[in-house]
C-alpha positions as CSV (number, residue, x, y, z in Angstrom):
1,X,5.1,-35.3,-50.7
2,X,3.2,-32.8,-52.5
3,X,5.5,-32.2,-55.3
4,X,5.6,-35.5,-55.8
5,X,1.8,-35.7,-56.4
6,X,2.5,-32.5,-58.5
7,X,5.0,-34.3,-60.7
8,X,2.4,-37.7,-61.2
9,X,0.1,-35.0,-62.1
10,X,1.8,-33.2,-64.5
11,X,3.0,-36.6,-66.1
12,X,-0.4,-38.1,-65.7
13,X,-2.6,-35.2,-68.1
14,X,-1.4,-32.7,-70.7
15,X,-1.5,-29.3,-69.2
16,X,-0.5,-26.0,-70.7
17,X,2.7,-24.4,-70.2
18,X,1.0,-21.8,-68.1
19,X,0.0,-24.3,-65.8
20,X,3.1,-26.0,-65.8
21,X,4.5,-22.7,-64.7
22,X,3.5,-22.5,-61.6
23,X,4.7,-26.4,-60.8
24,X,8.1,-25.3,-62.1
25,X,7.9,-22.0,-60.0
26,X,7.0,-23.7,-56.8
27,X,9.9,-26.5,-57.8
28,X,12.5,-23.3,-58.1
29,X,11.6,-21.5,-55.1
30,X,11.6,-24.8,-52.5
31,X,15.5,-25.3,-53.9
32,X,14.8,-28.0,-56.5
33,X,16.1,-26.9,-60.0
34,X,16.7,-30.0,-61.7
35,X,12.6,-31.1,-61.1
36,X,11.8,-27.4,-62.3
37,X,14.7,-28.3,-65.1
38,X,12.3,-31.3,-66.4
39,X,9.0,-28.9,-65.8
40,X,10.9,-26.5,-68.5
41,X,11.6,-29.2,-71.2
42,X,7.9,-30.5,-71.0
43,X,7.0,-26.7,-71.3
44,X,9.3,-26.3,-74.3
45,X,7.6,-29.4,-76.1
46,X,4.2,-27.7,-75.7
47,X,4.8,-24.4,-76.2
48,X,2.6,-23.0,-79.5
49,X,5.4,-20.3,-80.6
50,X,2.3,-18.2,-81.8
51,X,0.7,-17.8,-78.1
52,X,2.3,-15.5,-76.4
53,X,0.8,-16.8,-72.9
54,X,2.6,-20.1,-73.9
55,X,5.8,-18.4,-75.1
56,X,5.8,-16.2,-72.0
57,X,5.4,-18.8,-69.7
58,X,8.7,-20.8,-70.9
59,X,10.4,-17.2,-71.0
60,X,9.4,-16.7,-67.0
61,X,10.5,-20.0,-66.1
62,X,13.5,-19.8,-67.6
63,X,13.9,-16.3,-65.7
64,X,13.3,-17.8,-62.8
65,X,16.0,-20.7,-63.1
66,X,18.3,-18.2,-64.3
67,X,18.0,-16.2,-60.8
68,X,18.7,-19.2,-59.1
69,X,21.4,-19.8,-60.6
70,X,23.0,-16.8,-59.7
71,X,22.6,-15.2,-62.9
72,X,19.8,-12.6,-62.8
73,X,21.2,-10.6,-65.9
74,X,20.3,-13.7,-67.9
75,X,16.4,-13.2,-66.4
76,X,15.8,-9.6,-67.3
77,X,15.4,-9.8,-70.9
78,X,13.7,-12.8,-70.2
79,X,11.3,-11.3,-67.8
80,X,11.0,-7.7,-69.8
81,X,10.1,-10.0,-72.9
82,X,7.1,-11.7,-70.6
83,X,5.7,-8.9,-69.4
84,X,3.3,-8.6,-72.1
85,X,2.2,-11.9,-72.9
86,X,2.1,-13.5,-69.0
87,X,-1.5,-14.5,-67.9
88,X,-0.8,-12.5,-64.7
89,X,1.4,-9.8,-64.8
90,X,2.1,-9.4,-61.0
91,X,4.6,-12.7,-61.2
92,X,6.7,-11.2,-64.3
93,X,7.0,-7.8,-61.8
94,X,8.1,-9.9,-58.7
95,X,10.6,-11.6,-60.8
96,X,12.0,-9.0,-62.8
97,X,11.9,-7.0,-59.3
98,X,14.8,-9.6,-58.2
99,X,16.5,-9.4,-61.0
100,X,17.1,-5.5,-61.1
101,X,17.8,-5.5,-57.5
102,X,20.5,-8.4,-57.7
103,X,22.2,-6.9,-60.9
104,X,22.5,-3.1,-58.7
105,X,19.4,-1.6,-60.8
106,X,17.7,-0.2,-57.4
107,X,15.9,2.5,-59.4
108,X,14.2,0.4,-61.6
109,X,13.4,-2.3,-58.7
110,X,11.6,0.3,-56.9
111,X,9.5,1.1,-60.1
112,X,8.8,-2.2,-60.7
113,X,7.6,-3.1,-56.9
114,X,5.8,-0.1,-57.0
115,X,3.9,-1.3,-60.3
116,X,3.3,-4.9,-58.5
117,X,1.8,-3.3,-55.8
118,X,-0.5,-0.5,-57.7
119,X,-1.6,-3.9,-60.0
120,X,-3.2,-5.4,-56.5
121,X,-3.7,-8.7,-57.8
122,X,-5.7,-9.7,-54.8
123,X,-7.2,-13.1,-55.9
124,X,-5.3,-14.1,-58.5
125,X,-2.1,-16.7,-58.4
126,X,0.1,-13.2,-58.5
127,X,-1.0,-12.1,-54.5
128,X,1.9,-13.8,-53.3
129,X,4.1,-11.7,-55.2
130,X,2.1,-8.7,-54.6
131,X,2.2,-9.4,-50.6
132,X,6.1,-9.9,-51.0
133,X,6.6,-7.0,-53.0
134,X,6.1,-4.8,-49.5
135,X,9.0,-7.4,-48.0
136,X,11.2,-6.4,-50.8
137,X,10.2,-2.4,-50.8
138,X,11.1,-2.6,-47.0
139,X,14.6,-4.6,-47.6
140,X,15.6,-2.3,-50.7
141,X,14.5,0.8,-48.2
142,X,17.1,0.4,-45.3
143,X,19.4,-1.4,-48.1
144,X,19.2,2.5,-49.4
145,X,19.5,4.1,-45.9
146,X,16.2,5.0,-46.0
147,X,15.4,3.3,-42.6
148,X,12.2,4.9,-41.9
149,X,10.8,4.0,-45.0
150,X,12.0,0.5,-44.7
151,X,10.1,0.5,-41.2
152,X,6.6,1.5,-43.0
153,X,7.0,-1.4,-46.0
154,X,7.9,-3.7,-42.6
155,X,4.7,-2.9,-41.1
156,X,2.8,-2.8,-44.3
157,X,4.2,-6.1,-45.1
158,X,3.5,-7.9,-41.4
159,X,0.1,-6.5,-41.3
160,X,-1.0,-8.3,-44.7
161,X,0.7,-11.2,-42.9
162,X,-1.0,-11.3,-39.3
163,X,-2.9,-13.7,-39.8
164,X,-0.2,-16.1,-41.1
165,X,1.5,-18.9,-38.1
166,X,3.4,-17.5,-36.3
167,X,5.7,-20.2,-35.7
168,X,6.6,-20.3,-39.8
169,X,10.2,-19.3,-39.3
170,X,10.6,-16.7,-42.8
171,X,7.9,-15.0,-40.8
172,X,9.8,-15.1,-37.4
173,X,13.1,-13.8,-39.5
174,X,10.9,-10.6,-41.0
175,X,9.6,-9.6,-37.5
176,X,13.6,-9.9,-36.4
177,X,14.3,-7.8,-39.0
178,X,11.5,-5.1,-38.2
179,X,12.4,-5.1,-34.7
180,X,16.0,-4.4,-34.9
181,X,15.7,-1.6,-37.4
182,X,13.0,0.1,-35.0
183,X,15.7,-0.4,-32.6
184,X,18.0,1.4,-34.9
185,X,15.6,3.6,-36.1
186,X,14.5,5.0,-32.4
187,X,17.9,5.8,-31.7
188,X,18.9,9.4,-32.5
């Protein structure tokens, strides 16, 4: 019901691709590509090829179609060419984080998480990604065999999220994941 309303919005008033982002984000991520699909063309028809905010924006949304798509070689020049001109930096990183991680670029994952999280965009639209970030660190960790590590971004990450419900079953999965890699990690 709420992207609904988001959609009456967006056709209701003119908004700026920037803020027509973050509909078409929240329209990728909840599994609905063909609403963020008509997000992108509305962005395209406003984008001002001379603001790199606006140019940036259609760049990251087209990123974030193309990852999930299945295609996250497509995002990364997409993402690498936002970096500079996105209004908040911390959702290129998350992105592009993806991206290197899906297309066997661990190294430069890591970097980039590691960049999210020394950004601390606490505040801003980009603390989500931030706050996942230590989700993906811990995932890319035991990924790597580095299960200890993986254990501290797991605890880092479920300690920014202690205060979330904990019925919300992404949440439920994470603490499952924790748990059995403690189990794993205990063990000699």
């Amino acid at each position: 019901q709420e992207l609904r309303e988001i959609d009456r919005i967006i056709g209701a008033i003119h908004l700026e691709p920037t803020a027509l982002l973050f509909a078409g984000r929240l329209h990728v991520r909840m599994g609905d590509l063909a609403r963020a699909e008509r997000v992108l063309s509305l962005i395209r028809t406003r984008v001002d090829s001379v603001n790199a905010w606006d140019v940036a924006a259609r760049r990251i949304l087209e990123a974030e179609l193309a990852l999930a798509r299945g295609r996250p070689a497509d995002a990364i020049p997409l993402l690498e060419a936002s970096k500079e001109g996105a209004a908040q930096e911390g959702m290129v990183l998350g992105s592009l984080a993806r991206a290197y991680a899906a297309t066997g670029q661990v190294d430069a994952a890591f970097t980039t998480l590691m960049r999210l999280i020394a950004l601390a965009p606490l505040g801003t639209e980009s603390q989500e990604e931030w706050v996942d970030a230590h989700l993906q660190l811990a995932r890319l960790h035991v990924a790597a065999g580095e299960r200890e590590r993986g254990q501290q971004w797991y605890d880092r990450y479920l300690s920014l999220r202690r205060d979330a419900d904990p019925d919300l079953p992404e949440l439920q999965a994470v603490r499952r994941e924790a748990a059995d890699l403690r189990g794993r990690t205990d063990r000699p």
